[in-house]
C-alpha positions as CSV (number, residue, x, y, z in Angstrom):
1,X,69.2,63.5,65.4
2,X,66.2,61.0,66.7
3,X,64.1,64.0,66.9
4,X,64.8,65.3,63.3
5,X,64.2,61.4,62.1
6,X,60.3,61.4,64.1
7,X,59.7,64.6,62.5
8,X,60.3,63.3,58.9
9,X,58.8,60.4,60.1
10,X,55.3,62.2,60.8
11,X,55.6,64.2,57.7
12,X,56.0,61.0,55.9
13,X,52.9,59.6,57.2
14,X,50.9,62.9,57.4
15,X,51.6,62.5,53.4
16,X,50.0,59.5,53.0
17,X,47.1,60.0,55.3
18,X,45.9,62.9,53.4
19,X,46.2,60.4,50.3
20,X,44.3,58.1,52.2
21,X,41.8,61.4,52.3
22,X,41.9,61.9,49.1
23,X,41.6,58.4,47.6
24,X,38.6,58.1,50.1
25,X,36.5,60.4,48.5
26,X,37.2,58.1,44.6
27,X,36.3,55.3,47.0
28,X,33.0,56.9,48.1
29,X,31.9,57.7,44.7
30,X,32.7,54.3,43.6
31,X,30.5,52.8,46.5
32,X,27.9,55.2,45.2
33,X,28.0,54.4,41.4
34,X,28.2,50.2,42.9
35,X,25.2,50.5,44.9
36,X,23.4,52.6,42.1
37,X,24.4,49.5,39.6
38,X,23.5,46.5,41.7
39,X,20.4,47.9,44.0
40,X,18.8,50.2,42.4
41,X,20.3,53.1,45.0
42,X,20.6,56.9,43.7
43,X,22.0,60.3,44.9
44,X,18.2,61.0,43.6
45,X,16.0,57.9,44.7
46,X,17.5,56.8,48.0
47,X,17.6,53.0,49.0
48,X,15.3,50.6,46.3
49,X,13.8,54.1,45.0
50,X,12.9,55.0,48.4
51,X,13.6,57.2,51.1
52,X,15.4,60.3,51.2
53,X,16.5,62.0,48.1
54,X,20.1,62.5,50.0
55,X,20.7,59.5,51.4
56,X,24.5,59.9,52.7
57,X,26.1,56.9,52.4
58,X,28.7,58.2,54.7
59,X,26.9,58.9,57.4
60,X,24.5,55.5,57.3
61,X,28.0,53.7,57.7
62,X,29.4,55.6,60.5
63,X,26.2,55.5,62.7
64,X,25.2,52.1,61.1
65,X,28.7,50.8,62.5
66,X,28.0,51.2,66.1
67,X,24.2,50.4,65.9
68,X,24.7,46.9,63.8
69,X,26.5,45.1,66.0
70,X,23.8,46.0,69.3
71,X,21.0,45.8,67.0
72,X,19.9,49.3,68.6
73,X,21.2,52.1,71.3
74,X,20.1,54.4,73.0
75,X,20.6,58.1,71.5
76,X,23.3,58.4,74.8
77,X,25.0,55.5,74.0
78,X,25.1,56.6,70.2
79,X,26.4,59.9,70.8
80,X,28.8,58.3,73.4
81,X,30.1,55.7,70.8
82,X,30.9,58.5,68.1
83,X,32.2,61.1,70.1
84,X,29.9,63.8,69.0
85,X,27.2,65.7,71.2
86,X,23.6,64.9,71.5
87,X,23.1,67.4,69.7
88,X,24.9,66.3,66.4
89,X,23.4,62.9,67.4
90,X,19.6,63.9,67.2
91,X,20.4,65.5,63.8
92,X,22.5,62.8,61.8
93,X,19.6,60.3,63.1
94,X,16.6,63.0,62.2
95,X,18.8,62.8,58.3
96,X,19.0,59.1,58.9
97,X,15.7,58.4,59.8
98,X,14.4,60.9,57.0
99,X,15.9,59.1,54.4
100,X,14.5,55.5,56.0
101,X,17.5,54.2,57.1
102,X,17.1,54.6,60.9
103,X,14.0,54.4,62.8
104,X,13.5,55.8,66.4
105,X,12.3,53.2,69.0
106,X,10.7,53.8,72.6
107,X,12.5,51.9,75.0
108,X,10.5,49.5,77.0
109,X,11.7,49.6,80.4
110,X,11.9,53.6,80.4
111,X,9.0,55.7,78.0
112,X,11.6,58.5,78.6
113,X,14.8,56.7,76.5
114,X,14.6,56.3,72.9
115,X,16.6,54.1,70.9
116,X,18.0,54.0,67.3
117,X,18.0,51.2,64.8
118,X,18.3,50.4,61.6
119,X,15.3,49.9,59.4
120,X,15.5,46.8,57.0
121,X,16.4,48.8,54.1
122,X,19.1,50.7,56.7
123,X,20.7,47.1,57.5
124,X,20.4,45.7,53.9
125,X,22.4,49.2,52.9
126,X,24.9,48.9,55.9
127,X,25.7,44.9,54.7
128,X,26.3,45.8,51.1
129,X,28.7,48.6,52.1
130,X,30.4,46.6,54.3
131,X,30.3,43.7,51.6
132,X,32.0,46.0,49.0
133,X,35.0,47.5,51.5
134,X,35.6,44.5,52.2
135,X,36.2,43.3,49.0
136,X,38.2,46.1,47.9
137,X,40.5,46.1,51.3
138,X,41.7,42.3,50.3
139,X,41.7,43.5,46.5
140,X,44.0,46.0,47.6
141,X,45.8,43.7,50.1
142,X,46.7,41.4,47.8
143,X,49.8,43.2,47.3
144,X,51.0,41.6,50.5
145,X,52.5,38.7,51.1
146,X,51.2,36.8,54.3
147,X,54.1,38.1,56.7
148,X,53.6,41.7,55.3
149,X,49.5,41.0,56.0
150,X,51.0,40.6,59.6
151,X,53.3,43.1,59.9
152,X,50.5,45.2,58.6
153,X,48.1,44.2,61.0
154,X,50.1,44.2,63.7
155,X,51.4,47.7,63.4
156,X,47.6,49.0,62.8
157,X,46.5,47.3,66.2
158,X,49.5,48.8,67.8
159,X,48.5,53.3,66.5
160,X,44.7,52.0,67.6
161,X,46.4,51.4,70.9
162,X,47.6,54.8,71.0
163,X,45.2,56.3,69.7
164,X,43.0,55.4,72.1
165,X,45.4,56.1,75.0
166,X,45.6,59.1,73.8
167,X,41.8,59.7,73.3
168,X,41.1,58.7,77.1
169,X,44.0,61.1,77.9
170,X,42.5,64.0,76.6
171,X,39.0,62.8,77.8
């Protein structure tokens, strides 16, 4: 019986993460249309009428996410903190850097390393996506009363846990 009630369980929430999929992509184009609105930022023009003419707002966050927070890494360290080979690294940055959102550094201790950061218009792009999800999680949040926010919160911590036991498991 506790079996048949985990596998309803995981159907229950394989349901809503692929509406979590498919709401994502309405999200997305919302951010796009946003940042088109309020900073000049096209499928067409890229960042401020600049840069590449597919700037993928996507990828900037994903890469942008681990890079932010160190100010730069090395290309290693980035393929290390996305889980995707060096190889997949090199070309989301050459896309990246294309498009003037990520510039390639030399490293100064070791000619050999190079290291990724975000160009101004890169960081200024990362901040206002980060700005707008933000705003939209606690519009959509609001729903919750403050022990639901922590019951919420609280659970998500918890599958991150396992998740990531998992991950070094398989590792």
């Amino acid at each position: 019986m506790h079996d048949v009630q985990q596998t309803a369980s995981a159907q229950r929430i394989s349901t809503v993460l692929h509406d979590f999929v498919r709401l994502w992509a309405r999200f997305e184009g919302a951010l796009h249309e946003e940042l088109a609105r309020t900073h000049g930022c096209s499928s067409k023009t890229g960042f401020g009428g600049q840069g590449h003419s597919n700037t993928n707002h996507e990828l900037l966050y994903r890469v942008g996410t681990c890079i932010y927070p160190a100010n730069n890494l090395t290309m290693g360290e980035l393929s290390r903190a996305l889980s995707v080979p060096l190889s997949t690294t090199t070309r989301m940055v050459d896309w990246l850097v294309a498009g003037g959102c990520v510039e390639r550094l030399l490293d100064p201790e070791d000619r050999r390393v190079v290291r990724v950061a975000l160009t101004h218009s890169g960081r200024e792009l990362y901040e206002i996506t980060e700005e707008y999800i933000a705003e939209h999680v606690q519009q959509i949040l609001s729903c919750l009363r403050d022990e639901e926010h922590a019951v919420l919160l609280a659970l998500i911590h918890k599958v991150v846990a396992a998740l990531e036991e998992a991950e070094g498991k398989t590792l």
